[in-house]
N, C-alpha and C positions, 0 to 999 in steps of 0.2 A: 088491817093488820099487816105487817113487814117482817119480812125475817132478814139480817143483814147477817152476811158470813164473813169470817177475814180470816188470816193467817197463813193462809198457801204462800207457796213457794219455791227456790228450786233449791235443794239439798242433794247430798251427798249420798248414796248405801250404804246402811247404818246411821244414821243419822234421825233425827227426830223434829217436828214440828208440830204446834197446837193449834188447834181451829177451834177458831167461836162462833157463834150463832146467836143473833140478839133477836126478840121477838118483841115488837113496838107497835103501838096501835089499841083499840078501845076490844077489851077481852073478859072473858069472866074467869076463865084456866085455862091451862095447857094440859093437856091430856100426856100422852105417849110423845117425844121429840127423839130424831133420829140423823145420822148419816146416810146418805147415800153416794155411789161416783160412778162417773162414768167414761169410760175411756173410747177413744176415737175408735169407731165401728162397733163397739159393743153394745148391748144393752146397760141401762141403769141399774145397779144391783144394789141389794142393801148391805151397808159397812155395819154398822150396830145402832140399836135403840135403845134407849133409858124411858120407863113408864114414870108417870109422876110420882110412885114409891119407891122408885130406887130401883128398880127392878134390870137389871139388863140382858142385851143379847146381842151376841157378834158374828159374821160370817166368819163359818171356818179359818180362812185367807188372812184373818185377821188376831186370831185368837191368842192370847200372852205378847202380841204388839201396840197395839190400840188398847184407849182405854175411854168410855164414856162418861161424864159427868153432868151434871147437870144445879145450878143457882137459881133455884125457884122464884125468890127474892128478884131476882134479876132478870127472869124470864131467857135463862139465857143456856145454852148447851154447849159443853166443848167435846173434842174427841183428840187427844193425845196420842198423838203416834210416834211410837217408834219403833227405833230396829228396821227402818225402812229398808221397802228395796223396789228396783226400778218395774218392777207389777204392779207398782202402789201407783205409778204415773195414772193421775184421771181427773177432772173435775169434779171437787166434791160437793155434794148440795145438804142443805139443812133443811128439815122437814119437822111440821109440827102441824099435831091435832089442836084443833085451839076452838074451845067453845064460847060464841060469840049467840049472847042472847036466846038460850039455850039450845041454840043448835050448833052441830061440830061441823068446823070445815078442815080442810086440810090447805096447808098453807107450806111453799117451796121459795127460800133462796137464793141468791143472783148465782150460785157457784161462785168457788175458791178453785185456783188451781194449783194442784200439783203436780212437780215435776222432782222425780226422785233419779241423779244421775248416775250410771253405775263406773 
């Protein structure tokens, strides 16, 4: 299984970009898929998850700017950001619970980057 991420960037404050997450490779579901980022010297934090019913949840930091989705069809996750601002600068990673022969692994993307200038 593969998760490929794209749509980083460098943008402007205030400004907006979308990141996707494909998940490819021999599966039986996706459980939970989420964001994470992480910025130089920090830890990795979590930006927001979507459960496979729709269910969401977002860090504070992020909350009425971000927005998670998720194309099941597609196996695929995005996270729309806006209203950026330059605290948003981090690598972002795509994570997914993905049950492969009935057991659940968790599975991390190459990182996206962004850069939000002020």
């Amino acid at each position: 299984v593969q998760l490929q991420a794209s749509g980083g960037g460098l943008v402007q404050a205030g400004g907006s970009l979308r990141l996707s997450c494909a998940a490819s490779g021999r599966m039986f579901s996706i459980n939970d898929m989420g964001w994470y980022r992480q910025a130089p010297g920090k830890q990795r934090e979590l930006v927001a998850y979507i459960t496979s019913g729709g269910s969401t949840n977002y860090a504070d930091s992020v909350k009425g700017r971000f927005t998670i989705s998720r194309d099941n069809a597609r196996n695929t996750v995005y996270l729309q950001m806006n209203s950026l601002k330059p605290e948003d600068t981090a690598a972002y990673y795509c994570n997914a619970e993905v049950v492969v022969r009935g057991k659940i692994y968790d599975y991390w993307g190459q990182g996206t980057q962004v850069t939000v200038s002020s």
